[in-house]
C-alpha positions as CSV (number, residue, x, y, z in Angstrom):
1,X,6.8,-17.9,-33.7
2,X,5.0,-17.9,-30.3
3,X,1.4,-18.7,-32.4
4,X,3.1,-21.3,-34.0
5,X,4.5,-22.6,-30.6
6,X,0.7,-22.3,-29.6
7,X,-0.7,-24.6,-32.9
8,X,1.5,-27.3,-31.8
9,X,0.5,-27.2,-28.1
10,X,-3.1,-27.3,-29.4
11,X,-2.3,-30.2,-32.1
12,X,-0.2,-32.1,-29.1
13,X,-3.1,-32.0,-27.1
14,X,-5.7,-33.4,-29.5
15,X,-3.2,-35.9,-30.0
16,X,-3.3,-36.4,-26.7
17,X,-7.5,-36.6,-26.1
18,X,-7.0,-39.2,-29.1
19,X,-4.5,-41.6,-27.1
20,X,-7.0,-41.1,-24.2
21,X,-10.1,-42.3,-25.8
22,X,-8.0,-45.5,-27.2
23,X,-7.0,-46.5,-24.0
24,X,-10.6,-46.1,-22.5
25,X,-12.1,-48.4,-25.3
26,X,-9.3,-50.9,-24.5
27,X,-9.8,-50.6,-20.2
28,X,-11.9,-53.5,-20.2
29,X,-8.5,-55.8,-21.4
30,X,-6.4,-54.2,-18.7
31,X,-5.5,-51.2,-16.6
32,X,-5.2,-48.0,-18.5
33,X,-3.1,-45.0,-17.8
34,X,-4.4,-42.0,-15.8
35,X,-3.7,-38.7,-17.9
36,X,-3.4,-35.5,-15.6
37,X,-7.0,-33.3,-15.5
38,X,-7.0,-29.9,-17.0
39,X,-7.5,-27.5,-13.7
40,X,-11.8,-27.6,-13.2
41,X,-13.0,-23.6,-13.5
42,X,-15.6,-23.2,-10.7
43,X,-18.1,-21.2,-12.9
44,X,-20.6,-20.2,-10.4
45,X,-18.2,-18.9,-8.2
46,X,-16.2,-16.8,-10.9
47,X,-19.5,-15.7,-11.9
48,X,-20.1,-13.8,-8.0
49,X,-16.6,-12.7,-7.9
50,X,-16.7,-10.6,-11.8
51,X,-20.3,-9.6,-10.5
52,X,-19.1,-8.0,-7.5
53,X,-15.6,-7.0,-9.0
54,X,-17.3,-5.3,-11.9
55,X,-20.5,-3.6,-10.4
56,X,-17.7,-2.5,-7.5
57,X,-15.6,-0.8,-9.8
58,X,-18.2,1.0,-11.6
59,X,-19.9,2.1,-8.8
60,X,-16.9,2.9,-6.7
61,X,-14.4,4.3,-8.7
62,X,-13.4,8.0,-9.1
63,X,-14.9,8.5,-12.3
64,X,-17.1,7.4,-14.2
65,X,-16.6,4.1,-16.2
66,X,-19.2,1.3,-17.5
67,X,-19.0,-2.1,-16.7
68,X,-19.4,-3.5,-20.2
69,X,-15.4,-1.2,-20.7
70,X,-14.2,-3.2,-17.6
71,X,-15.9,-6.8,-19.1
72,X,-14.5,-6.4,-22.7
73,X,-11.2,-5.0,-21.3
74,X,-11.0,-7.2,-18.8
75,X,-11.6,-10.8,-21.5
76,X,-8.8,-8.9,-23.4
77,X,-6.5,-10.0,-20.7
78,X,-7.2,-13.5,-21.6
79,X,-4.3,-12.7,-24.9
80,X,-1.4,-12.4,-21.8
81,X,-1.7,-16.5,-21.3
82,X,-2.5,-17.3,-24.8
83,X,-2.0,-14.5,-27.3
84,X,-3.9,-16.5,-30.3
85,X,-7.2,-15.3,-28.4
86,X,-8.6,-12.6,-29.5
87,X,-12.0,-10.5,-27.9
88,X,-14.0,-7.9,-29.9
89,X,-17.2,-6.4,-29.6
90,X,-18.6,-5.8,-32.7
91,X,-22.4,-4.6,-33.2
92,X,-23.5,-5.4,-30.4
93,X,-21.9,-9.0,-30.0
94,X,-18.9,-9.8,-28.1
95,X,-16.8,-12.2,-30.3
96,X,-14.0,-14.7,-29.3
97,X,-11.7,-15.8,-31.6
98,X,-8.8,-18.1,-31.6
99,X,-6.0,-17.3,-34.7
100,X,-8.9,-15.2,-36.4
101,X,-11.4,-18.0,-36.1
102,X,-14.7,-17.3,-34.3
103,X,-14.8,-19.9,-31.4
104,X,-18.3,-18.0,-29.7
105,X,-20.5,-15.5,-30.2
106,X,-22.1,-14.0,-27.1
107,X,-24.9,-11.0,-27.4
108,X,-23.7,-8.2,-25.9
109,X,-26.0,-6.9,-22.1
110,X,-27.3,-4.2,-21.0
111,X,-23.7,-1.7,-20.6
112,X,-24.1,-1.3,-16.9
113,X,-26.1,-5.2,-16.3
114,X,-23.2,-6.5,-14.1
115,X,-24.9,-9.9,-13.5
116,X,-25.4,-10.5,-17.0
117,X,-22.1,-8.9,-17.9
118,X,-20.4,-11.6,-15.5
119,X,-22.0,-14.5,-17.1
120,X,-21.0,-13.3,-20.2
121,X,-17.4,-13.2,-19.0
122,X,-17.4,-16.1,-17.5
123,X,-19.1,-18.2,-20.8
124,X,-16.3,-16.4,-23.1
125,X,-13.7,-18.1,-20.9
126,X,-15.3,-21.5,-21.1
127,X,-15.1,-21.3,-25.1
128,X,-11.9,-19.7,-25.2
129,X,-10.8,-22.7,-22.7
130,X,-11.9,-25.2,-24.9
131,X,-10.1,-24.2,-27.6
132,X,-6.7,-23.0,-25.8
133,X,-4.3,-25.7,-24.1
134,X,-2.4,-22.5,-22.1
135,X,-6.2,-21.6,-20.8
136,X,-7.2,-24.8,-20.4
137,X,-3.9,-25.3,-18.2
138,X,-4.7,-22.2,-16.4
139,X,-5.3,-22.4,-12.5
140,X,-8.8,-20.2,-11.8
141,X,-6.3,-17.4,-9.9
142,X,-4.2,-16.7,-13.3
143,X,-7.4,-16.6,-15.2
144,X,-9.3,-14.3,-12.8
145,X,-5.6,-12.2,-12.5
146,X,-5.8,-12.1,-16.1
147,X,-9.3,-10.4,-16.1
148,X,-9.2,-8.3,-13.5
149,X,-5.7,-7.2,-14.5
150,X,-6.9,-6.0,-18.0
151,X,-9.9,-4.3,-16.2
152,X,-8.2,-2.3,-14.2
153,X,-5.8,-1.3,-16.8
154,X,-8.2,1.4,-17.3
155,X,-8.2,3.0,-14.4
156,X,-5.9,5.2,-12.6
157,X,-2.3,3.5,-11.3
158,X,-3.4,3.2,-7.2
159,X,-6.3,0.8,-8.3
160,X,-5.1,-3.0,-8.3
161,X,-6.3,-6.5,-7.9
162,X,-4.9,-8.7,-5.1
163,X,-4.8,-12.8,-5.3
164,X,-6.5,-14.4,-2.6
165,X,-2.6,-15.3,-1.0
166,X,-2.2,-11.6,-1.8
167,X,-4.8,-10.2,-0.5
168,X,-4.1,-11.9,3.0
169,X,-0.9,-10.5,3.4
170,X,-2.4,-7.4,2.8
171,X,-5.1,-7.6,5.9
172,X,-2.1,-9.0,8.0
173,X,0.0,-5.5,7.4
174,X,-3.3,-3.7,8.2
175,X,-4.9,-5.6,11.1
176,X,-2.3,-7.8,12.4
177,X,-1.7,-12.0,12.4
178,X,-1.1,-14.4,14.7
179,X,3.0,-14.4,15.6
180,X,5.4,-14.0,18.1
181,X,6.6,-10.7,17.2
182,X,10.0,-10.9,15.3
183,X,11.5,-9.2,12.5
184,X,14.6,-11.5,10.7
185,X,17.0,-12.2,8.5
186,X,17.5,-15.5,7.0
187,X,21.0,-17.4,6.3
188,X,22.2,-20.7,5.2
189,X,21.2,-22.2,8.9
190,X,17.9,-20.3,9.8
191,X,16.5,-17.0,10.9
192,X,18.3,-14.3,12.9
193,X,16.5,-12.4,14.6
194,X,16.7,-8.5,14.1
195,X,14.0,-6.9,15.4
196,X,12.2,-8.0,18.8
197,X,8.7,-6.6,19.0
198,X,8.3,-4.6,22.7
199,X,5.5,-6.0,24.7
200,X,4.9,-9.1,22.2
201,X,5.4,-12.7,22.8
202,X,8.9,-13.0,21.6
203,X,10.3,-10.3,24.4
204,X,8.0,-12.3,26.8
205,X,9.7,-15.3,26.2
206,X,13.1,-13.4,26.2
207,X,14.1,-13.4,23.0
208,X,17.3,-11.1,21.4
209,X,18.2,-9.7,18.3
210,X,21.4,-11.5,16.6
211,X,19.5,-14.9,18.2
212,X,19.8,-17.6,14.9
213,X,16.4,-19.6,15.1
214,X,17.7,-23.1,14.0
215,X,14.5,-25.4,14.5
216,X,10.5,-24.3,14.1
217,X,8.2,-27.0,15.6
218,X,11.3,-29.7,15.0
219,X,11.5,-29.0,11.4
220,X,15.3,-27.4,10.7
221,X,15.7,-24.1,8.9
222,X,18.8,-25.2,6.8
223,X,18.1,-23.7,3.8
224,X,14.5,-22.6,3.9
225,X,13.3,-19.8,2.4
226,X,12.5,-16.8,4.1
227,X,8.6,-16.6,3.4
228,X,8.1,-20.8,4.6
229,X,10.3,-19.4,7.6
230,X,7.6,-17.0,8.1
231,X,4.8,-19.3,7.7
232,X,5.8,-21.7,10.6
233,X,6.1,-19.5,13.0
234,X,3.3,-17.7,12.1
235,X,0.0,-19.5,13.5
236,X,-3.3,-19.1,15.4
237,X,-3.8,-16.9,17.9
238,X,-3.5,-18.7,21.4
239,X,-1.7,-21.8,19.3
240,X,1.8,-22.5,20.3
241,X,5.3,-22.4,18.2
242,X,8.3,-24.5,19.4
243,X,11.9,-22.7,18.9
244,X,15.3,-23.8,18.6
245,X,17.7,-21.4,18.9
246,X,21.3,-20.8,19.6
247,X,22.6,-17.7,21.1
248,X,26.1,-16.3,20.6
249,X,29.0,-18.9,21.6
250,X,26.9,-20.4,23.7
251,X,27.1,-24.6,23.0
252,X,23.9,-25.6,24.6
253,X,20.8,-25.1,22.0
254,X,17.9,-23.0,23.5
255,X,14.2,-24.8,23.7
256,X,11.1,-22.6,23.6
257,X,7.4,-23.0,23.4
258,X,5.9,-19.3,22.9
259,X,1.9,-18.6,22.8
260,X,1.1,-16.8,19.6
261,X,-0.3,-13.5,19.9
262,X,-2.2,-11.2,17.2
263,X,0.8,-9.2,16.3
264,X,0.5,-5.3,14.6
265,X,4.0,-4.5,13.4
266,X,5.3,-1.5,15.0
267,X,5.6,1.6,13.1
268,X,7.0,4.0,15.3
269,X,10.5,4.3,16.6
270,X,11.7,7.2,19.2
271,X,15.2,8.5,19.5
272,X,16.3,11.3,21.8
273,X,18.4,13.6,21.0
274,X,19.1,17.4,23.1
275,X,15.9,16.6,25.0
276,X,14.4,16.6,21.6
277,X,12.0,13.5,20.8
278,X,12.3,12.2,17.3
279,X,9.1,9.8,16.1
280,X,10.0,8.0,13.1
281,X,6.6,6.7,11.6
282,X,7.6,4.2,8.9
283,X,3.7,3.6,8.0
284,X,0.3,4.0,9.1
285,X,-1.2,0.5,10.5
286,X,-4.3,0.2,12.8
287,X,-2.1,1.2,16.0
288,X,-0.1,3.9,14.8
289,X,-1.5,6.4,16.4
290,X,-1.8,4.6,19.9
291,X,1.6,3.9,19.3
292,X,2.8,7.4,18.7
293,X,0.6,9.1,21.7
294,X,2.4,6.1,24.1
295,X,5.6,6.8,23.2
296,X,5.3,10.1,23.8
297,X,3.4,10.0,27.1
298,X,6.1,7.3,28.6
299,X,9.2,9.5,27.2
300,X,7.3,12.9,28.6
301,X,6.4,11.4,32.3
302,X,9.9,9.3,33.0
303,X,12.4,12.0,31.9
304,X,13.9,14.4,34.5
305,X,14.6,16.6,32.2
306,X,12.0,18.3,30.2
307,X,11.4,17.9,26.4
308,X,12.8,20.7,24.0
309,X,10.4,19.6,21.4
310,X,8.9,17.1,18.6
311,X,10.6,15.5,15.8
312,X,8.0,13.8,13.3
313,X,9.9,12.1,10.7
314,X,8.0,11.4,7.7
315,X,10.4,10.5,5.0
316,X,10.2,7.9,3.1
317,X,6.8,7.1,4.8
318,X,4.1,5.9,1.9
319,X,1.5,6.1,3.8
320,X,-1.6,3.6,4.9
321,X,-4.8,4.1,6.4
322,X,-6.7,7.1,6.4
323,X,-8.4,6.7,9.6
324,X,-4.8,6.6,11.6
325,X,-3.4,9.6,9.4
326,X,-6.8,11.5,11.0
327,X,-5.8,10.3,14.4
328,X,-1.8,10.8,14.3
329,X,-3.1,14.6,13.0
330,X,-5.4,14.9,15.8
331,X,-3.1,14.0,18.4
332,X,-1.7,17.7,17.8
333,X,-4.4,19.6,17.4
334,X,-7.5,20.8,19.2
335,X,-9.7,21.7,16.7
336,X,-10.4,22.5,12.8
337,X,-10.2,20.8,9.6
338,X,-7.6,17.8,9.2
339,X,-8.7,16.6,5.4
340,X,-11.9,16.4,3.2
341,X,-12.1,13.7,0.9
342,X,-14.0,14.0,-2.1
343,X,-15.7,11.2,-5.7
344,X,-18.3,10.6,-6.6
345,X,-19.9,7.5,-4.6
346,X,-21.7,9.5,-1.8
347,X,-19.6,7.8,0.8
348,X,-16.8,9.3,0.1
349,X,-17.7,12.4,0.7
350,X,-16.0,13.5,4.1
351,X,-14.4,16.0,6.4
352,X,-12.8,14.9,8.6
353,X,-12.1,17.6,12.1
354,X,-10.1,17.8,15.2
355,X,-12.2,16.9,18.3
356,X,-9.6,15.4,21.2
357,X,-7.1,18.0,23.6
358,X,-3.9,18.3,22.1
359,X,-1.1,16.2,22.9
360,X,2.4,18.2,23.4
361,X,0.3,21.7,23.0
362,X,2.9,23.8,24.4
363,X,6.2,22.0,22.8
364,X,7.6,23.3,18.9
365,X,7.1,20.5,16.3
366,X,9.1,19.9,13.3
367,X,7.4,17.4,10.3
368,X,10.7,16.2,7.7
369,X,9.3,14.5,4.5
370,X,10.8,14.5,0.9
371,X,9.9,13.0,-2.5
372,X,8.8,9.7,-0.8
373,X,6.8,10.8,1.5
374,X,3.0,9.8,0.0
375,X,-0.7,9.8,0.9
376,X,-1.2,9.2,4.4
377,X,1.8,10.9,5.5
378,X,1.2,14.0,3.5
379,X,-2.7,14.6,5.3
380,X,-0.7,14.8,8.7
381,X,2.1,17.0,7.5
382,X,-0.8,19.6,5.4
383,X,-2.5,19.6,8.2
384,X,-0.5,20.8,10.8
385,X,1.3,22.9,8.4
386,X,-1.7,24.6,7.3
387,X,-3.3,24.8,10.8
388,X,0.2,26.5,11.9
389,X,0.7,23.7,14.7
390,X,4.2,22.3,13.2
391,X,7.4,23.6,10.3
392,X,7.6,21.2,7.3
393,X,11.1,20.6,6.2
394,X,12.6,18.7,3.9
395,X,11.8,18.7,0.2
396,X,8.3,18.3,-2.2
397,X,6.5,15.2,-1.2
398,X,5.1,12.9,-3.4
399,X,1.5,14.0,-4.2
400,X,-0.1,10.7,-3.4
401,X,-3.5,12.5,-2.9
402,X,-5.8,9.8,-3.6
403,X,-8.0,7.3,-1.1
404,X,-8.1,3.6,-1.7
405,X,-10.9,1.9,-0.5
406,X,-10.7,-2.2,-0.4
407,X,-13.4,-4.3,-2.0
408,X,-13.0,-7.9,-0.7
409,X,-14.1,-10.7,-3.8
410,X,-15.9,-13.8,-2.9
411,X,-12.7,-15.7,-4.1
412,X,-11.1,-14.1,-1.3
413,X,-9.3,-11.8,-3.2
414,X,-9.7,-8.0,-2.9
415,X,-9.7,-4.7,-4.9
416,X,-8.3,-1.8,-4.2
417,X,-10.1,1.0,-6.1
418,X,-9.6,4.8,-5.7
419,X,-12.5,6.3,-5.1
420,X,-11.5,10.0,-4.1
421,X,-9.3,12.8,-3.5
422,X,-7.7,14.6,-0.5
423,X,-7.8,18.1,0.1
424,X,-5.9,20.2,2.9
425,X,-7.2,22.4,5.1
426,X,-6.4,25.0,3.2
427,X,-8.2,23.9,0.2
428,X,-6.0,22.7,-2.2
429,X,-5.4,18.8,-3.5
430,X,-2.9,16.9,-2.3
431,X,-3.0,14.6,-6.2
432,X,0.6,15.2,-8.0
433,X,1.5,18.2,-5.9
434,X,2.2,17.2,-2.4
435,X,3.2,19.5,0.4
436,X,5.6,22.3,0.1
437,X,8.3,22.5,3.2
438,X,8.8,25.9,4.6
439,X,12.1,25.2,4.5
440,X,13.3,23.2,1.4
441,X,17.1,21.4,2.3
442,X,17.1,20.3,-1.6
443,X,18.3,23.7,-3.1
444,X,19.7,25.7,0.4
445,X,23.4,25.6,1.4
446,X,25.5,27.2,4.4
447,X,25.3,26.1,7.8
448,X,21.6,25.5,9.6
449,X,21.5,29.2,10.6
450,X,22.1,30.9,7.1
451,X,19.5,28.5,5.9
452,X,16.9,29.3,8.0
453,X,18.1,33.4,7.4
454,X,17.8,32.7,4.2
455,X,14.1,31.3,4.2
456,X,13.7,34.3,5.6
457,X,14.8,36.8,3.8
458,X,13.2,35.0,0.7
459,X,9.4,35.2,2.2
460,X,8.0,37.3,-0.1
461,X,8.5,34.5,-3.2
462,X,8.1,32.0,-0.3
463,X,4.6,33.4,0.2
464,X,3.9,33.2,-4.1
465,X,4.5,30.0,-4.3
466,X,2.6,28.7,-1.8
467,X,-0.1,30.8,-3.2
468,X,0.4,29.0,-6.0
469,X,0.6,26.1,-4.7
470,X,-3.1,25.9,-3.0
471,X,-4.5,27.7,-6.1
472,X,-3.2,25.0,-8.5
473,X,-6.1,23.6,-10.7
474,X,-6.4,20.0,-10.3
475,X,-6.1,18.9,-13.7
476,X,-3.0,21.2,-14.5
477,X,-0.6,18.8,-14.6
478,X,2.2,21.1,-16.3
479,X,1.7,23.4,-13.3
480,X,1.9,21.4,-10.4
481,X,5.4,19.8,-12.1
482,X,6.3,23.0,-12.5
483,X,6.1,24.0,-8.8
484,X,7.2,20.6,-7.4
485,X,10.5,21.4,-9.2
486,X,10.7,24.4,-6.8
487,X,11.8,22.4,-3.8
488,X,13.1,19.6,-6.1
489,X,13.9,15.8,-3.8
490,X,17.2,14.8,-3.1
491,X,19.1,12.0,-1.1
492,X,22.4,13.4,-1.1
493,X,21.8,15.4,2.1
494,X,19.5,13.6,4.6
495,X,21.4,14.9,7.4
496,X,20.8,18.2,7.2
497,X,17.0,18.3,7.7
498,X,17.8,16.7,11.4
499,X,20.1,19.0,12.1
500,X,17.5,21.9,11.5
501,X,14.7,20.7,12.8
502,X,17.6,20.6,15.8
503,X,18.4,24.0,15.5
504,X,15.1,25.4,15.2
505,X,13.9,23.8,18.5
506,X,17.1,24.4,20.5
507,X,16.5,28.1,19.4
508,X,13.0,28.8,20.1
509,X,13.5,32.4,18.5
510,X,14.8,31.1,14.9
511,X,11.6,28.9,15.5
512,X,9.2,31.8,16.3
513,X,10.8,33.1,13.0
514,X,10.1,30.9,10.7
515,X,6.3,30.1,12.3
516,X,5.7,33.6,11.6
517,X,5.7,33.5,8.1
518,X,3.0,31.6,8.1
519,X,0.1,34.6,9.1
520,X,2.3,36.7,6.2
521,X,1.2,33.7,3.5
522,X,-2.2,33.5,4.9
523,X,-2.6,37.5,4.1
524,X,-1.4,37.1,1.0
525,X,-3.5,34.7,-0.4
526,X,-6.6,36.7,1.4
């Protein structure tokens, strides 16, 4: 049914080029009517952006793979917007066919010619155009999604094309934008305000959470959408933003003209509890780590009281960049190995070592992740669990082992390609395994003290499994299941790892305890 649907779009718009050519042979007896162009296809740059996007991958990506895979894959792609086209590379020709009738022939390159493979690309999309309305309809960023999509289908599921909309959104999570520092909410009259950045423009300006922003720049909110909401506010830096806003029961409207700023989203959040400092890291952005190591500092040098110990809450936290998972690691510890990182492109090839003095040397630390916990959280909990500097509890992380490194596109799109794999300090990789708590809340009952007695008492199969653990092979994907269902995730008690990370720092021997463990596993494996 849908290549029949096709047939009649194609015979409606040669109907169509007909009408058009009688009104052009008639313009000189009047005014004709303007027909809608197809979307132009900028060749020339679509030829740069495969060539980099192809020669990228192959050269980048974990393993091995040639680009004439990703160019024939990737044309193959061209069947999700029009499904009567058809690619196949038969003796050494690449065909395209419409319905099972050849539109082009095009002699196959060199396999690994990315030039000539992209000009190949780019002249089977300008036949298969030609013949298909849907294509010929196509704007450039569905028919480069399209390729690249199909492409990358063959690689491992991290790897992904962004748009060039995308792909901006993307560098503003990483590196910041020009804002005033506001998280929100939107309703039926604007945007309330939920979050109030410290130090940003909006606290400047004296801003409040449960404020409703009614006007931005005069425009009213009524009804906006959240992502235009975001978009007017969001500006140059140094540029200005006019607000409306009303504030509880106040009558009177509120007029403000706030400076942009570049704006990193925050990703840490403390809470004190029992003179115990818990640093919920939600992600890892450009200013994590100078994030974390200020919080700490302030709450260490304007408390009376001294701090019990550290909290790090990784749960839930999927990760980010690699350079700020290095630095949050080596903000607690002095020296040895953090993560090695190993493809096969020569540049990512890299160990990466404590160098700095430790922050909080001489106070207990406690990392909580669970099933959700992926990649850039995982290097900091291995690490200081396998350089003995913090207790891991909570339940089997993810096993997000793998680093992403972005490839920006001349269309101002990106790809994010993995192009190796993490390994702990202790040697083993992180890839479908994760880290194994010493404590795991998933399977232990009683109160916070028979737990920990009974991670005790059970340190002898403790100590196998984590032998096990940093002796799995990579590519035993059976096994590393096997031992993830040891300290299976959970959300039904998400409670209870606070309250032992709690008990263990309150009660410093419990603590030593547990730490202790750790030179009994090392012995075992040696």
């Amino acid at each position: 049914m849908k290549q029949a649907g096709n047939r009649i779009k194609r015979l409606m718009a040669r109907s169509q080029f007909f009408a058009a050519a009688v009104l052009l042979l008639s313009a000189c007896a009047g005014p004709a009517t303007v027909t809608e162009p197809s979307p132009s296809f900028p060749a020339a740059e679509a030829r740069q952006t495969f060539s980099v996007g192809f020669r990228q991958i192959s050269d980048r990506f974990i393993e091995n793979i040639s680009v004439r895979k990703l160019a024939v894959e990737g044309l193959k792609g061209l069947g999700t917007i029009d499904d009567a086209i058809q690619i196949s590379d038969t003796d050494g020709t690449i065909q395209v066919q419409s319905e099972g009738n050849l539109i082009r022939r095009l002699v196959a390159p060199d396999a690994n010619d990315a030039n000539a493979w992209s000009r190949l690309t780019v002249d089977a999309i300008v036949a298969a155009r030609e013949a298909s309305s849907p294509l010929g309809e196509a704007n450039v960023e569905r028919l480069y999604e399209a390729v690249f999509n199909a492409s990358i289908s063959l690689l491992d599921p991290f790897s992904r094309y962004s748009s060039a909309e995308k792909a901006s959104r993307n560098r503003e999570r990483r590196s910041g934008f020009g804002g005033i520092g506001v998280r929100f909410t939107t309703t039926q009259e604007g945007a309330r305000i939920t979050e109030v950045f410290d130090g940003a423009p909006s606290a400047r300006a004296g801003l409040k959470p449960d404020d409703l922003i009614t006007h931005v720049n005069g425009h009213p909110l009524t009804g906006v959408k959240r992502r235009n909401i975001s978009k007017m506010i969001k500006g140059a830096v140094g540029s200005t933003v006019e607000l409306r806003l009303r504030r509880g029961t106040r009558p009177a409207a509120i007029e403000l003209s706030i400076r942009r700023a570049r704006i990193i989203s925050p990703t840490v959040y403390l809470q004190e509890r029992k003179n115990i400092l818990f640093l919920r890291v939600k992600g890892f952005n450009k200013r994590t780590a100078r994030q974390l190591s200020q919080l700490i500092a302030s709450a260490r040098k304007h408390r009376k009281r001294p701090i019990s110990g550290l909290v790090l809450d990784l749960r839930s936290n999927p990760g980010g960049l690699l350079s700020q998972a290095v630095r949050v690691a080596d903000l607690f510890l002095s020296e040895g190995r953090i993560v090695s990182t190993l493809g096969r492109h020569p540049a990512s090839l890299h160990n990466y070592n404590a160098h700095r003095a430790e922050l909080g040397h001489d106070l207990p630390m406690v990392i909580l992740v669970n099933g959700r916990s992926a990649s850039a959280s995982e290097i900091v909990a291995a690490a200081l669990q396998d350089q003995d500097r913090a207790l891991v509890i909570g339940s089997a992380s993810f096993g997000k082992g793998t680093v992403q490194t972005v490839i920006p596109l001349p269309n101002k799109g990106e790809l994010i390609l993995t192009w190796s794999r993490f390994i702990t300090p202790s040697g083993y990789f992180l890839n479908g395994l994760g880290v194994p708590p010493f404590i795991c809340t998933s399977l232990l009952s009683g109160t916070v003290s028979e737990m920990v007695d009974a991670t005790i008492s059970n340190a002898p199969n403790l100590a196998r499994m984590i032998e096990q653990w940093r002796n799995a092979s990579p590519s035993a994907d059976d096994e590393k299941k096997r031992l993830k269902s040891i300290c299976p995730t959970t959300d039904l008690r998400p409670d209870m790892d606070g309250k032992l990370a709690e008990y263990l720092i309150g009660n410093r021997d419990a603590y030593q305890r547990v730490m202790s463990l750790s030179p009994a596993i090392a012995s075992a494996i040696n």
